[in-house]
PDB file of N, CA, C and O in Angstrom, chain B, residues numbered from 101:
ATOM      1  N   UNK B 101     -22.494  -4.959   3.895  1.00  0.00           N
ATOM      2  CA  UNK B 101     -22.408  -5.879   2.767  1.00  0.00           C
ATOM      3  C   UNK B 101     -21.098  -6.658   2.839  1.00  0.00           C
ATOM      4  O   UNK B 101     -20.105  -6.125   3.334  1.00  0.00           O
ATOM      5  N   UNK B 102     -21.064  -7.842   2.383  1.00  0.00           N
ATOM      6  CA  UNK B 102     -19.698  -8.722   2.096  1.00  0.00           C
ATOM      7  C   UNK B 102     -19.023  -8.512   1.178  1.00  0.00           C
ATOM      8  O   UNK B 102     -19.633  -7.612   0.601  1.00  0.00           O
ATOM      9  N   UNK B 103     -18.331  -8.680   0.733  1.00  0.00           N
ATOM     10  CA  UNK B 103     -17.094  -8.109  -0.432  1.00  0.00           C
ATOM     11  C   UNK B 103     -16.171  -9.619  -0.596  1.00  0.00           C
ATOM     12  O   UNK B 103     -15.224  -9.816   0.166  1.00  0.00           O
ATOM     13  N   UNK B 104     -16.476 -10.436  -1.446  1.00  0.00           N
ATOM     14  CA  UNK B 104     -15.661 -11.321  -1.715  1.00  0.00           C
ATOM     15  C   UNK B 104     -14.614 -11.085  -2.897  1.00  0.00           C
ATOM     16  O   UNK B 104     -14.311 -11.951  -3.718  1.00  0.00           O
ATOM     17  N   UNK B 105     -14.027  -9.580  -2.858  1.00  0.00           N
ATOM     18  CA  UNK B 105     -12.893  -9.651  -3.634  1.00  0.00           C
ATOM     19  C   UNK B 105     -11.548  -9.762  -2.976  1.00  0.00           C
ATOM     20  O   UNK B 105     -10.474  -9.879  -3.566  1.00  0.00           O
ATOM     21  N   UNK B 106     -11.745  -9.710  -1.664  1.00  0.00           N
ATOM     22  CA  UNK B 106     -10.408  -9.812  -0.926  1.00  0.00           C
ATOM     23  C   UNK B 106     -11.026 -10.839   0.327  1.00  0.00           C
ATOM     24  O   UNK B 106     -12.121 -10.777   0.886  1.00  0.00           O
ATOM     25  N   UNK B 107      -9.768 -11.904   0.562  1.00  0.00           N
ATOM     26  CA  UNK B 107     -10.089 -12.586   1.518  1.00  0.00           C
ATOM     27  C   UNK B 107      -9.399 -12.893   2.565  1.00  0.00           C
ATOM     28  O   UNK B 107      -8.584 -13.751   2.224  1.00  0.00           O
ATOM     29  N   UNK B 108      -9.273 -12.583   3.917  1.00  0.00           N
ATOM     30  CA  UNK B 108      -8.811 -12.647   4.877  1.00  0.00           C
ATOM     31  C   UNK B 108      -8.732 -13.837   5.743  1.00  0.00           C
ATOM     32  O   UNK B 108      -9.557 -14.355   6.494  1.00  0.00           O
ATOM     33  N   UNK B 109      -7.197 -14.206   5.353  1.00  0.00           N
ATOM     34  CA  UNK B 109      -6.478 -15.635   5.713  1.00  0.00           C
ATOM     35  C   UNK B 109      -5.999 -15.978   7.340  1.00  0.00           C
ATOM     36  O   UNK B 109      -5.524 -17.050   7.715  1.00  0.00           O
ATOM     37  N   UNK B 110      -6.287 -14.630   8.292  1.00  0.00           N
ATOM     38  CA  UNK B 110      -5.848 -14.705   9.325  1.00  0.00           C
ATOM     39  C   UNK B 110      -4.797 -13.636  10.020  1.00  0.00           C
ATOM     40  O   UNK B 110      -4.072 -12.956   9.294  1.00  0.00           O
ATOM     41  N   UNK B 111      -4.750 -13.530  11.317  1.00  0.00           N
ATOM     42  CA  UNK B 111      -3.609 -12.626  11.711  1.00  0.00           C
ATOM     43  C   UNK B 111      -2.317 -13.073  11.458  1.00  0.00           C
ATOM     44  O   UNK B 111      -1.870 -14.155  11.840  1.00  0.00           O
ATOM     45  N   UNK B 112      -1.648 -12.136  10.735  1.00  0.00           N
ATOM     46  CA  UNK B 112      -0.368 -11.942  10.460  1.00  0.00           C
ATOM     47  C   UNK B 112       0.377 -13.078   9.164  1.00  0.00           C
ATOM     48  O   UNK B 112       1.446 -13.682   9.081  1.00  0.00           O
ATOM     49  N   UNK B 113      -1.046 -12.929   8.142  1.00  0.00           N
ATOM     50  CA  UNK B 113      -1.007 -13.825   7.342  1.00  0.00           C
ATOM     51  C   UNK B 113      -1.538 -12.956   5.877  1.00  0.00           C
ATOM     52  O   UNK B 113      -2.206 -13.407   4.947  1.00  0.00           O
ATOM     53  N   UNK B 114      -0.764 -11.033   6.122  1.00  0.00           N
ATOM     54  CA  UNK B 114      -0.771 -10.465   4.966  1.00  0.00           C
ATOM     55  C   UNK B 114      -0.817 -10.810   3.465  1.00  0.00           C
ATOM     56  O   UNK B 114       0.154 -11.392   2.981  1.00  0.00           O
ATOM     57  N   UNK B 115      -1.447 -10.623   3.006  1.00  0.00           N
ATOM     58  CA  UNK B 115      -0.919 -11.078   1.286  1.00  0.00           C
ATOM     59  C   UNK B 115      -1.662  -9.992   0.845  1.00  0.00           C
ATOM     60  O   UNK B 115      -2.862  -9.997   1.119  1.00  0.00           O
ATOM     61  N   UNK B 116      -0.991  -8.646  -0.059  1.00  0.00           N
ATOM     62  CA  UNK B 116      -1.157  -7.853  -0.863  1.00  0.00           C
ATOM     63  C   UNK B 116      -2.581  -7.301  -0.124  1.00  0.00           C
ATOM     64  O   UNK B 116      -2.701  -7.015   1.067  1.00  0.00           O
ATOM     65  N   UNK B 117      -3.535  -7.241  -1.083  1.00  0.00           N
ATOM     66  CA  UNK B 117      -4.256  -5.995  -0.673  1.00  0.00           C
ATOM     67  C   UNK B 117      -5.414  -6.579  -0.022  1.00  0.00           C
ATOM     68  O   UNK B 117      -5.892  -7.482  -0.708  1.00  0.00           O
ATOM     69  N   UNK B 118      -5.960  -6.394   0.947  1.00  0.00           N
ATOM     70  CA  UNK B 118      -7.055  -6.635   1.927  1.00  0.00           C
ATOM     71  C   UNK B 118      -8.005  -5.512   2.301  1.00  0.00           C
ATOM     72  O   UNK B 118      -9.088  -5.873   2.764  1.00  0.00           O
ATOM     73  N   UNK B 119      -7.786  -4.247   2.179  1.00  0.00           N
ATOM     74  CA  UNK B 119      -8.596  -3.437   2.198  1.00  0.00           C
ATOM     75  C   UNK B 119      -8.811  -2.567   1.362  1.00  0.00           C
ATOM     76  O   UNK B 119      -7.740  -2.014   1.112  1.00  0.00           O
ATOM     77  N   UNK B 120      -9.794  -2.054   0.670  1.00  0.00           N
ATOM     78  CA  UNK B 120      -9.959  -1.199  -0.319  1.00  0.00           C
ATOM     79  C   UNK B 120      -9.009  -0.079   0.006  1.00  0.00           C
ATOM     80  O   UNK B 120      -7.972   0.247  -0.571  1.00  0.00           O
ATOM     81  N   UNK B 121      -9.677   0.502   1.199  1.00  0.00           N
ATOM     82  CA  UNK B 121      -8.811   1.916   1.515  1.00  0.00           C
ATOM     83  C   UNK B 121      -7.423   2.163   1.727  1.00  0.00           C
ATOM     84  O   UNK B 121      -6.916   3.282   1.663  1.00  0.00           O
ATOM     85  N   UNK B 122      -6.717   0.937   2.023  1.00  0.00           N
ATOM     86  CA  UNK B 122      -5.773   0.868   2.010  1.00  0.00           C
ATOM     87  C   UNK B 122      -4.906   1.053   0.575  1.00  0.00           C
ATOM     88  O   UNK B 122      -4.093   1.862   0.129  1.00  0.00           O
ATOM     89  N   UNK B 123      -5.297   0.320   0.307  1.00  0.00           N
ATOM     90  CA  UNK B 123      -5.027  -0.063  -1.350  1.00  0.00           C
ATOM     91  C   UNK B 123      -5.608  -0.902  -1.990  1.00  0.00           C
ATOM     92  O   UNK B 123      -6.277  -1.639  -1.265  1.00  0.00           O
ATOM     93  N   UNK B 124      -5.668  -1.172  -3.231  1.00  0.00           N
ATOM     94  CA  UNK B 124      -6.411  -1.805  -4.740  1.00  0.00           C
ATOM     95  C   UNK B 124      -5.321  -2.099  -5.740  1.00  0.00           C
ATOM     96  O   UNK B 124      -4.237  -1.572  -5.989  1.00  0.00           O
ATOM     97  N   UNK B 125      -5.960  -3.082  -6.205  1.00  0.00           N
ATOM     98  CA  UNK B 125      -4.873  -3.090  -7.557  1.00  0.00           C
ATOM     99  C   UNK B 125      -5.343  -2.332  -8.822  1.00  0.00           C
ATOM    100  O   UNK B 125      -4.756  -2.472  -9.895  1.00  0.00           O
ATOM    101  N   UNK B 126      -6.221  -1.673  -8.696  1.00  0.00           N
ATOM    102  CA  UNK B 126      -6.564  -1.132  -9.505  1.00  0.00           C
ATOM    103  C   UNK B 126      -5.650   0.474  -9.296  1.00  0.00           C
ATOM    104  O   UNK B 126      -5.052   1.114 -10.160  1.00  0.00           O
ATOM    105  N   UNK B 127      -5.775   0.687  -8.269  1.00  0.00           N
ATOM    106  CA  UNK B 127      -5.115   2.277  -7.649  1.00  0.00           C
ATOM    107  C   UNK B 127      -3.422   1.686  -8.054  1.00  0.00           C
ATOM    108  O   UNK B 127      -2.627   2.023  -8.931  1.00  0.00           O
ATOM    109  N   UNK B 128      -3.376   0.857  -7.155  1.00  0.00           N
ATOM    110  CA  UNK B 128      -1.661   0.485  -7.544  1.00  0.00           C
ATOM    111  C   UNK B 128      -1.092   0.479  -9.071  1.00  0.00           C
ATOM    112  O   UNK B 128       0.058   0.863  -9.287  1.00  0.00           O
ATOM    113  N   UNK B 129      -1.878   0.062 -10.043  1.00  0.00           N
ATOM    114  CA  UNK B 129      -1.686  -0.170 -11.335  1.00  0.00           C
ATOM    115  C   UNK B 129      -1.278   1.563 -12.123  1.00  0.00           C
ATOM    116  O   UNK B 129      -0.303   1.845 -12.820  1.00  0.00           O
ATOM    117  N   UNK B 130      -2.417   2.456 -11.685  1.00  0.00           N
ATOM    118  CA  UNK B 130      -2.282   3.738 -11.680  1.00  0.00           C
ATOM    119  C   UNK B 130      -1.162   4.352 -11.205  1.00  0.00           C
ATOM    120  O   UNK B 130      -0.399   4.931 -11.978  1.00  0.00           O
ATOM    121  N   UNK B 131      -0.939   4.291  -9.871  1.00  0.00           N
ATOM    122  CA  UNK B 131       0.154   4.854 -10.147  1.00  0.00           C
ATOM    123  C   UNK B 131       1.483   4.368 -10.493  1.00  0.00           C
ATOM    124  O   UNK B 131       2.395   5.194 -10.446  1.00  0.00           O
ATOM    125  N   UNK B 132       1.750   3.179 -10.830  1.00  0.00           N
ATOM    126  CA  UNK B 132       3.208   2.511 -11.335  1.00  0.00           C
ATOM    127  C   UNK B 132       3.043   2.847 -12.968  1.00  0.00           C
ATOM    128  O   UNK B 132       4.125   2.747 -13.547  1.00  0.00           O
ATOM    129  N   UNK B 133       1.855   3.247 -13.894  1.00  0.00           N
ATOM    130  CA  UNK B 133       1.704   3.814 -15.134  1.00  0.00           C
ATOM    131  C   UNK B 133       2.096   5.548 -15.067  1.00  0.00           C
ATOM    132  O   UNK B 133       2.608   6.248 -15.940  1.00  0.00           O
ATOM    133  N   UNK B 134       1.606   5.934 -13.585  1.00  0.00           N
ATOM    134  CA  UNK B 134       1.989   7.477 -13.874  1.00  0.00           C
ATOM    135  C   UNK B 134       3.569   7.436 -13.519  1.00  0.00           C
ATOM    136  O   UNK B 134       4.486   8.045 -14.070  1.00  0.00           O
ATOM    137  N   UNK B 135       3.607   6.533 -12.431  1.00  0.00           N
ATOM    138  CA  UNK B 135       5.451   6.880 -12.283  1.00  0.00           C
ATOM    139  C   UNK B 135       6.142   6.688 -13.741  1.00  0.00           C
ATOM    140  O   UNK B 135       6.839   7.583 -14.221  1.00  0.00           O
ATOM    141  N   UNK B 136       5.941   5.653 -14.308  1.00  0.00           N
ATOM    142  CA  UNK B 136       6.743   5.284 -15.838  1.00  0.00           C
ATOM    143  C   UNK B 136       6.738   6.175 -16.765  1.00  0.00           C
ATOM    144  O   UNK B 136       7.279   5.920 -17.841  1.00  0.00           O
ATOM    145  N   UNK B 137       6.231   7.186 -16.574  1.00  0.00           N
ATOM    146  CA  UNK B 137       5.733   7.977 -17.189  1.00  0.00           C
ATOM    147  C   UNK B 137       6.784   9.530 -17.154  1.00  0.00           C
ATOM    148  O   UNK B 137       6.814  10.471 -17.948  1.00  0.00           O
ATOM    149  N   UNK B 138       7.368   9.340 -16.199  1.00  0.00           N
ATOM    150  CA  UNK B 138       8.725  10.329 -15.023  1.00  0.00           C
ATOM    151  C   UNK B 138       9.446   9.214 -15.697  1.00  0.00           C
ATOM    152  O   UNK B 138       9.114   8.175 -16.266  1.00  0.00           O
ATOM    153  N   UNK B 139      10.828   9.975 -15.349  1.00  0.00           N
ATOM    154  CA  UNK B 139      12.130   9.478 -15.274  1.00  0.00           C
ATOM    155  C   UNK B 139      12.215   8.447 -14.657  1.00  0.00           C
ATOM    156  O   UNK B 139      11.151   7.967 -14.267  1.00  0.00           O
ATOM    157  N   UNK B 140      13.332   7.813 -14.378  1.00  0.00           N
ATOM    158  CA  UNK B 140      13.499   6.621 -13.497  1.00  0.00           C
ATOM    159  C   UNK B 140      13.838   6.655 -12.132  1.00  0.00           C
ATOM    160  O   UNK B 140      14.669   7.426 -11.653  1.00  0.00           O
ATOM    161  N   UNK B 141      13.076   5.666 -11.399  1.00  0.00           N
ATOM    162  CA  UNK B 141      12.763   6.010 -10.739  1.00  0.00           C
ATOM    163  C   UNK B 141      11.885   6.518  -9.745  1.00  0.00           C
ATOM    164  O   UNK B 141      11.867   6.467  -8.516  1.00  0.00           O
ATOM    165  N   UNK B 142      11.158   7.025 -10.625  1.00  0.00           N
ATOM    166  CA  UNK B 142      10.107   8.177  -9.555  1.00  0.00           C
ATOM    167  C   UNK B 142       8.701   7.259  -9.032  1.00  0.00           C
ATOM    168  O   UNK B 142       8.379   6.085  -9.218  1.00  0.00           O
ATOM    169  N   UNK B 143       8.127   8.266  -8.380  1.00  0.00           N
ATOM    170  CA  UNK B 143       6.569   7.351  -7.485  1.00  0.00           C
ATOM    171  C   UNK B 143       6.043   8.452  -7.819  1.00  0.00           C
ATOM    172  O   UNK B 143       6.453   9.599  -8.001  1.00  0.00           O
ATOM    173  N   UNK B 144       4.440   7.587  -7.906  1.00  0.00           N
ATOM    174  CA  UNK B 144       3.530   8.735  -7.864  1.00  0.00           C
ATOM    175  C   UNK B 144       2.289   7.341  -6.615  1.00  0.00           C
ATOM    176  O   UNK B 144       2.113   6.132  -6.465  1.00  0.00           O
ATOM    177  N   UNK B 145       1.761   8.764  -6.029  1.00  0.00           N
ATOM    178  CA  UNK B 145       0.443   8.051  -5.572  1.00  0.00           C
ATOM    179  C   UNK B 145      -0.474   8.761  -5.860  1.00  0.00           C
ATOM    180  O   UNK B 145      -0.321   9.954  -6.123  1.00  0.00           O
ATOM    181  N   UNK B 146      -1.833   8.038  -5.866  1.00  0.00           N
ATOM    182  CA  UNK B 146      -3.060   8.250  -6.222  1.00  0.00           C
ATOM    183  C   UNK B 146      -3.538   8.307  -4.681  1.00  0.00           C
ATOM    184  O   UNK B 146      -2.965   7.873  -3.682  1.00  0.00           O
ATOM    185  N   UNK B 147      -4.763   8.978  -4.806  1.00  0.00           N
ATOM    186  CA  UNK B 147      -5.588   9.391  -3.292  1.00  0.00           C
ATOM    187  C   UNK B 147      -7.083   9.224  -3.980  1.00  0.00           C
ATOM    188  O   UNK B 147      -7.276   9.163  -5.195  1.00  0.00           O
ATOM    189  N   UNK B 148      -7.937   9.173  -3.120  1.00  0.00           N
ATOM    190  CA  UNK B 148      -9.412   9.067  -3.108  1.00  0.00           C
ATOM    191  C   UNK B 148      -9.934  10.472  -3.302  1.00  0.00           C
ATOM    192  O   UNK B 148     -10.841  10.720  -4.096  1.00  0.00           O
ATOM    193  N   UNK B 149      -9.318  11.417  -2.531  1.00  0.00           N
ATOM    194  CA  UNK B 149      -9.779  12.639  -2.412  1.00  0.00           C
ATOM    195  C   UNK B 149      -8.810  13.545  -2.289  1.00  0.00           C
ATOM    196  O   UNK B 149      -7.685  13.069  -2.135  1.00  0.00           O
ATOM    197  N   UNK B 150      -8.927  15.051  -2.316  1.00  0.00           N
ATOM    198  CA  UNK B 150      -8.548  16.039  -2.845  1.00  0.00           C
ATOM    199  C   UNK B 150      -8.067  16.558  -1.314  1.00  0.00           C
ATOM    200  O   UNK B 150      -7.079  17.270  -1.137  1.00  0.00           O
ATOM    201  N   UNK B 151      -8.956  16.066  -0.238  1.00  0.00           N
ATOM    202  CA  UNK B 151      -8.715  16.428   1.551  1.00  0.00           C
ATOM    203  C   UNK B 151      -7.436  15.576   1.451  1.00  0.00           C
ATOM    204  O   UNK B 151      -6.370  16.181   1.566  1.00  0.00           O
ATOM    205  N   UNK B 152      -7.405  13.939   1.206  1.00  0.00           N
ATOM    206  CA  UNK B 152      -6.570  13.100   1.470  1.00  0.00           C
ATOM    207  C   UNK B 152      -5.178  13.830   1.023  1.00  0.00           C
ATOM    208  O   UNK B 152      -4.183  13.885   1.746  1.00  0.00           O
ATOM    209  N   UNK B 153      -5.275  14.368  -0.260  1.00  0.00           N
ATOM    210  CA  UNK B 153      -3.898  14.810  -1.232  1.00  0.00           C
ATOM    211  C   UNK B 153      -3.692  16.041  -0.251  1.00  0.00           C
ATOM    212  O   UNK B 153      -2.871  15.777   0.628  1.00  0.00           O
ATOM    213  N   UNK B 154      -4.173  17.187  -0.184  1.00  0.00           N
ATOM    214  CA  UNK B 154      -3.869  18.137   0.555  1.00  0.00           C
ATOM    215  C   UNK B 154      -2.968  17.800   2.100  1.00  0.00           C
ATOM    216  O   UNK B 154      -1.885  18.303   2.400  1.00  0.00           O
ATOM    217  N   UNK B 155      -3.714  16.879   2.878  1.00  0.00           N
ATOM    218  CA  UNK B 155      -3.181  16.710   3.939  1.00  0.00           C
ATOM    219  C   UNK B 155      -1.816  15.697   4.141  1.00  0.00           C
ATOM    220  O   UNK B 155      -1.068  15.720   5.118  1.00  0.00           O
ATOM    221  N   UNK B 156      -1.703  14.831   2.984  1.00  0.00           N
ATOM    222  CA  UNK B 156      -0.265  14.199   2.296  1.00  0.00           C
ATOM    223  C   UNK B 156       0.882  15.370   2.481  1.00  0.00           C
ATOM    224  O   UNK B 156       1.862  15.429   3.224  1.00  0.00           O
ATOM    225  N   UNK B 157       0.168  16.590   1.153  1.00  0.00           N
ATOM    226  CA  UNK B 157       0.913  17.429   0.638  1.00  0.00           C
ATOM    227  C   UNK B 157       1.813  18.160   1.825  1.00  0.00           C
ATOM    228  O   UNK B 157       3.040  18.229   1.886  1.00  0.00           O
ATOM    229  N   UNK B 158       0.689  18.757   2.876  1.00  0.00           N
ATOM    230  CA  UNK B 158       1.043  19.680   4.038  1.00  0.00           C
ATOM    231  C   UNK B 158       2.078  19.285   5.061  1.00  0.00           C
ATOM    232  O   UNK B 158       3.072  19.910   5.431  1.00  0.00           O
ATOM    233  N   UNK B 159       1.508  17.809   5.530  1.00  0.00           N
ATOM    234  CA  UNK B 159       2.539  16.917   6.356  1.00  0.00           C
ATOM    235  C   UNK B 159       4.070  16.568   5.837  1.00  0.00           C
ATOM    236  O   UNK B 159       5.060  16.148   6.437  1.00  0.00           O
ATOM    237  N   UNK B 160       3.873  16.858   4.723  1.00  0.00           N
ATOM    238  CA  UNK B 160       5.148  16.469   3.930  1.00  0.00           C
ATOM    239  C   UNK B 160       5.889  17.637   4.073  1.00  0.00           C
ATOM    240  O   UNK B 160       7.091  17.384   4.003  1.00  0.00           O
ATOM    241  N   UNK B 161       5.717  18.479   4.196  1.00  0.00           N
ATOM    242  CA  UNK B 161       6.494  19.812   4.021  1.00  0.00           C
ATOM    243  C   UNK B 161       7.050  20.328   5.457  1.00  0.00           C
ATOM    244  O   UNK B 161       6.551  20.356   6.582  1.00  0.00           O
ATOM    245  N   UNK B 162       8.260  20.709   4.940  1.00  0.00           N
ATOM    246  CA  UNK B 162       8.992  20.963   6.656  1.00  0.00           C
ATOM    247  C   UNK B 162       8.634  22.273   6.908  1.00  0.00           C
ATOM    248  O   UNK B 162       7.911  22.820   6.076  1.00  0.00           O
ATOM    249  N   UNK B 163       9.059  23.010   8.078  1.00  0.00           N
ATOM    250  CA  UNK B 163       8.550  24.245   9.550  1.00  0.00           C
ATOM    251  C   UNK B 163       9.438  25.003   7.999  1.00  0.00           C
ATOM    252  O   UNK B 163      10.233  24.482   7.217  1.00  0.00           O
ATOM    253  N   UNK B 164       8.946  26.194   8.046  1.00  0.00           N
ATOM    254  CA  UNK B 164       9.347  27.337   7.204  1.00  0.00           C
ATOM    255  C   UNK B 164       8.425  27.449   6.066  1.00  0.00           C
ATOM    256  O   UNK B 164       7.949  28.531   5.722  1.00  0.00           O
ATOM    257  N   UNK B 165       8.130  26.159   5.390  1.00  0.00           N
ATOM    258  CA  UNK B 165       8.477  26.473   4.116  1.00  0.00           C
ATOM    259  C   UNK B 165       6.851  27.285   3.401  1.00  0.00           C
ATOM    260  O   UNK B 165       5.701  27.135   3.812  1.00  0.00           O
ATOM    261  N   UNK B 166       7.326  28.083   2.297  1.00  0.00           N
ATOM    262  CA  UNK B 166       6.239  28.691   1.908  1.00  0.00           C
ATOM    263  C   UNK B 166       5.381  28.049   0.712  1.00  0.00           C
ATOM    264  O   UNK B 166       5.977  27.549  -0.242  1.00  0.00           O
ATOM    265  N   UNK B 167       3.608  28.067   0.781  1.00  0.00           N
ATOM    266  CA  UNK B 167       3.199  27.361   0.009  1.00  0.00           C
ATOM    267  C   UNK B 167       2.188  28.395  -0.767  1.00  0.00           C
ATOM    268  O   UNK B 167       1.369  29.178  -0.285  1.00  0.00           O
ATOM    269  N   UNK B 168       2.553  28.108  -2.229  1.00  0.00           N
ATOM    270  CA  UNK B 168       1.140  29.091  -3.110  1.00  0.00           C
ATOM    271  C   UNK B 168      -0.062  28.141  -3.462  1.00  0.00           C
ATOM    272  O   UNK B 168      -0.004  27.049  -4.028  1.00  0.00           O
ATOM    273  N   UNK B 169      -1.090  28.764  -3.026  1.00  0.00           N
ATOM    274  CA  UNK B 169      -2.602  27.746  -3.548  1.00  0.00           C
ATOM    275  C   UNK B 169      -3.340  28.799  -4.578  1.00  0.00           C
ATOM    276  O   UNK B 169      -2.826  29.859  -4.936  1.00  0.00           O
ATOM    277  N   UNK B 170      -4.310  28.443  -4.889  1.00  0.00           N
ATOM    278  CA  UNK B 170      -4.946  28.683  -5.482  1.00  0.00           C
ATOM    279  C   UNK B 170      -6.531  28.490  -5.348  1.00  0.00           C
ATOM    280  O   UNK B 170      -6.853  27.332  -5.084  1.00  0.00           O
ATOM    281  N   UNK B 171      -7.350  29.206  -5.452  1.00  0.00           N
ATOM    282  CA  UNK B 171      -8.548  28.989  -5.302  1.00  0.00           C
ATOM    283  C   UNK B 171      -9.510  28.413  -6.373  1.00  0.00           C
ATOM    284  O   UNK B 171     -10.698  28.239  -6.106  1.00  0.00           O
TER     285      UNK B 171
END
């Protein structure tokens, strides 16, 4: 299917968001309301999925460190 909400101007002729998965302004809006929401300062991101957040979470974390989950 075509998607005429984003339109692609050419190589190396970026402007904001071009791919859903990448990002949305709808996702972006979300999380600049949850950061404001924290102190100053802070970020939050939003993910599609719960695999996506997990594998954020894991990569982020340095050699040692210990993690509690939950089932």
């Amino acid at each position: 299917s075509y998607d005429t909400t984003y339109k692609w101007t050419g190589i190396g002729n970026h402007k904001s968001f071009e791919y859903s998965r990448s990002g949305n302004p709808n996702c972006k809006t979300l999380e600049l309301i949850l950061a404001s929401l924290e102190s100053s300062g802070a970020h939050a991101w939003a993910f599609s999925s719960g695999s996506a957040t997990t594998v954020i979470i894991l990569q982020s974390l340095g050699s040692g460190t210990h993690v509690l989950s939950v089932n």
